[in-house]
C-alpha positions in Angstrom: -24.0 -21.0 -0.2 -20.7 -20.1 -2.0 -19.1 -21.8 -4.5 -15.4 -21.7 -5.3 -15.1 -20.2 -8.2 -17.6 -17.6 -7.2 -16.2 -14.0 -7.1 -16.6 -12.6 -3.6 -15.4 -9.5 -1.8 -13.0 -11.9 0.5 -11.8 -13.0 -3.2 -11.6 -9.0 -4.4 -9.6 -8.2 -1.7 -7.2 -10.8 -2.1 -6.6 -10.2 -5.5 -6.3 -6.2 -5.1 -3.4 -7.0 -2.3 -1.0 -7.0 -5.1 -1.7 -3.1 -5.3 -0.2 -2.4 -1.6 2.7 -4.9 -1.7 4.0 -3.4 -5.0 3.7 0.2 -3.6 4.9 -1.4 -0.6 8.1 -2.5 -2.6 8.0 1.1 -4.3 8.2 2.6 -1.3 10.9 0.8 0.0 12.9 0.9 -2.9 12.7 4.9 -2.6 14.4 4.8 0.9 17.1 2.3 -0.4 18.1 5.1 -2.8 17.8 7.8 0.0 20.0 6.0 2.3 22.8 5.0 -0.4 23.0 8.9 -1.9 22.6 10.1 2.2 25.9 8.2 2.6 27.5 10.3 -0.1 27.2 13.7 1.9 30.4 15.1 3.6 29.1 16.0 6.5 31.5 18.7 7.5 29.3 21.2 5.2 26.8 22.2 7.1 24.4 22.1 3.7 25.1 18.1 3.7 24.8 17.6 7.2 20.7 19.2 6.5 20.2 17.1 3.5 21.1 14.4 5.7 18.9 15.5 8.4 16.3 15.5 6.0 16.7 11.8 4.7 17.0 10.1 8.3 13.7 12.0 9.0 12.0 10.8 5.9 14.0 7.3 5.5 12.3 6.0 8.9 8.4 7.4 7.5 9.3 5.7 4.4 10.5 2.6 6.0 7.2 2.5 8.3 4.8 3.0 5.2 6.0 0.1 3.3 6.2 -1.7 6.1 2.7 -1.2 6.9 1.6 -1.4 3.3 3.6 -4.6 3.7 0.7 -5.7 6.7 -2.1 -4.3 4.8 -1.4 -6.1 1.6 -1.0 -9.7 3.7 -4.4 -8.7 5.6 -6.6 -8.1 2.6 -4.6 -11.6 1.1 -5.9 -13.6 4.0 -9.6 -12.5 3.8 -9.4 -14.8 0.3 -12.0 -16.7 2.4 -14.0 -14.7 3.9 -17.5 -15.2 3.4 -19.7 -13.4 1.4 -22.7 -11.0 2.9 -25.4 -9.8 2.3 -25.4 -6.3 -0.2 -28.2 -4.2 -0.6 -28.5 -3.7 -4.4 -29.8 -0.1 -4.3 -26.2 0.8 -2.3 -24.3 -0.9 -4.5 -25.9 0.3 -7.8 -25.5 4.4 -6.6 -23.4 6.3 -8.6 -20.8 6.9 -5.8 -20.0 3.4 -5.5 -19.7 3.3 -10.0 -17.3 6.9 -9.1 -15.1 5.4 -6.3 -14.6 2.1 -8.8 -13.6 4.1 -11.5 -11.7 6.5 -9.8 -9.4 3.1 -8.6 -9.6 1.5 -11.6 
């Protein structure tokens, strides 16, 4: 039985979808600044017309990560509910799951 103000992993994942929105946002602001400085470049150098290249190539993987940071960060928000299962102590007390925490954290 679970409580409401019990911490669960459904709870846990809600709150750490702050952590992909914000890169999410991070992200996205990156490509804003890529796309105004791209608009800068005369492109009758051929130097420019590279750089430019180069931006259009990384503006649309930028654009696609924060946007699917973006999904990710609205999944792990609507698993608030999701019940709690069963964990097997002895997993959860081995010093890889203490290393991957504190390596996040």
């Amino acid at each position: 039985m679970h409580t409401s103000g019990q911490q669960t992993c459904g709870k846990s994942l809600a709150e750490n979808s702050v952590l992909p929105a914000k890169l999410g946002e991070l992200i996205s602001a990156m490509a804003d600044n890529l796309e105004v400085h791209r608009k800068a470049l005369d492109l009758t150098d051929p130097n420019s017309q590279a750089e430019y290249d180069a931006y259009e190539k990384l503006l649309k993987d930028l654009r696609q990560i924060a946007a699917q940071l973006s999904v990710t960060a609205n999944e792990m928000a609507g698993y608030r509910d999701l019940p709690m299962g069963r964990h097997e102590e002895k997993a959860m007390t081995h010093p890889r799951v203490r290393d991957a925490f504190e390596h996040f954290v």
